[in-house]
C-alpha positions as CSV (number, residue, x, y, z in Angstrom):
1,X,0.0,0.0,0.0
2,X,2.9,2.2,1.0
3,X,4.6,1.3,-1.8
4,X,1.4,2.4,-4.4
5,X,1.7,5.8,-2.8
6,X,5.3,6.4,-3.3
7,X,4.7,5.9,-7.0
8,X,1.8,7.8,-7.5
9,X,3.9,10.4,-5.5
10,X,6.2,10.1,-7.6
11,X,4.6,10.5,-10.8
12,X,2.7,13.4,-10.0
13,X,5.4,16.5,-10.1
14,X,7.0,14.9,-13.6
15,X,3.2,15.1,-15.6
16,X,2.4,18.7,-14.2
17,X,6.5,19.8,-15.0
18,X,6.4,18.5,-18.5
19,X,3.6,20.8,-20.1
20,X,5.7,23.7,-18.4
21,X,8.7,22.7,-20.0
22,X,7.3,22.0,-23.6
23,X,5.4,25.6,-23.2
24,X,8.9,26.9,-22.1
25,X,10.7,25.0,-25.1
26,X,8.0,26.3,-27.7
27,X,8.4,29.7,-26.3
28,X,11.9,29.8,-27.0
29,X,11.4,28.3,-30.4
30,X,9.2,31.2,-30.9
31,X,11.3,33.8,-30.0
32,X,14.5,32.7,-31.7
33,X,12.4,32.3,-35.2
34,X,11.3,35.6,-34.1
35,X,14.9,36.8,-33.9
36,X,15.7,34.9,-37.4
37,X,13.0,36.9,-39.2
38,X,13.9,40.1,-37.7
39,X,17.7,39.4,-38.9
40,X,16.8,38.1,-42.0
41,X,14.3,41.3,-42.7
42,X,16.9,43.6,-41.8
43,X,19.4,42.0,-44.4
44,X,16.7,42.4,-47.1
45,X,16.0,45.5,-46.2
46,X,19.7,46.0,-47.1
47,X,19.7,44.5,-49.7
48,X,16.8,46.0,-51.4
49,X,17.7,49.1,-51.3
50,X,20.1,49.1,-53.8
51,X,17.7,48.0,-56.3
């Protein structure tokens, strides 16, 4: 019996961290794709002004 609720104890804090981290994880792909596009605007930008 003791043993069920170590395990349940257990399992709890790794299902409610994981959503956290995959939000964390697709926040930071957002903002370095962000980045990207601002780079990459900037260089066409650049670019197209010496059309």
């Amino acid at each position: 019996m003791a043993h069920s609720n170590s395990v349940q104890f257990h399992q709890a804090p790794a299902f409610s961290f994981k959503p956290l981290f995959a939000i964390r994880d697709f926040f930071s792909l957002l903002i370095t794709a962000f980045s990207e596009a601002k780079i990459m605007e900037q260089k066409s930008r650049k670019t197209s002004g010496n059309w």
